[in-house]
C-alpha positions as CSV (number, residue, x, y, z in Angstrom):
1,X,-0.5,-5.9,-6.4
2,X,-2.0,-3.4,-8.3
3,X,-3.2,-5.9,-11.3
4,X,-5.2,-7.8,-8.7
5,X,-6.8,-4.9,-7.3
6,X,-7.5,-3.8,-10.8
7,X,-8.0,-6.4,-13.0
8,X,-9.7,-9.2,-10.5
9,X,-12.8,-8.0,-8.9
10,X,-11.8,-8.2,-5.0
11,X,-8.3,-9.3,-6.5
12,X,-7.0,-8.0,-2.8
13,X,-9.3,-10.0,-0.5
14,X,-8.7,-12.8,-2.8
15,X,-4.6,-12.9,-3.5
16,X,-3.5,-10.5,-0.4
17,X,-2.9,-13.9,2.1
18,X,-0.3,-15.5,-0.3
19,X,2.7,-12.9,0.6
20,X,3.1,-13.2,3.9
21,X,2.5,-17.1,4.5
22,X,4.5,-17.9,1.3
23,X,7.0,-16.3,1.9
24,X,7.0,-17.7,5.7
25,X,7.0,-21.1,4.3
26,X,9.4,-20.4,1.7
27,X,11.9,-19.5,3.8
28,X,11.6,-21.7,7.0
29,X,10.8,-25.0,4.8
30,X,12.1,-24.6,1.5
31,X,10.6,-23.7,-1.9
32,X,8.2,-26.2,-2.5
33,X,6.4,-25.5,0.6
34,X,6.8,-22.0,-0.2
35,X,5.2,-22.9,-3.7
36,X,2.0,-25.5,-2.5
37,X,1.1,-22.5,0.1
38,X,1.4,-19.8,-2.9
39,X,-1.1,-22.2,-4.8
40,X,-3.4,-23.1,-1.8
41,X,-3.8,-19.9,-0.3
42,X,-6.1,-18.0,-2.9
43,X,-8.2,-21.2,-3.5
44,X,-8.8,-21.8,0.6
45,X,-9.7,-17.9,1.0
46,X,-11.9,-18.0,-1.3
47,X,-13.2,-21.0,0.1
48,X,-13.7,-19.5,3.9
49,X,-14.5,-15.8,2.9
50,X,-15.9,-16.1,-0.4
């Protein structure tokens, strides 16, 4: 967490979704779930909230 605060400007805002729903879908549906919502959950919050 710290690298994406420090390194990414608004690395938080950006990355901070992908914990909770990936791991959510990681363990209810399995790791590739788990993986595709770790991938798609930066690139739609950027999308929605810039």
């Amino acid at each position: 967490p710290q690298l994406c605060h420090a390194l990414i400007p608004k690395g938080g805002l950006i990355f901070l979704p992908i914990y909770f729903f990936t791991l959510i879908g990681a363990y209810k549906y399995g790791a590739k779930v788990g993986l595709l919502t770790a991938l798609l959950s930066p690139i739609i919050n950027s999308a929605f909230f810039g």
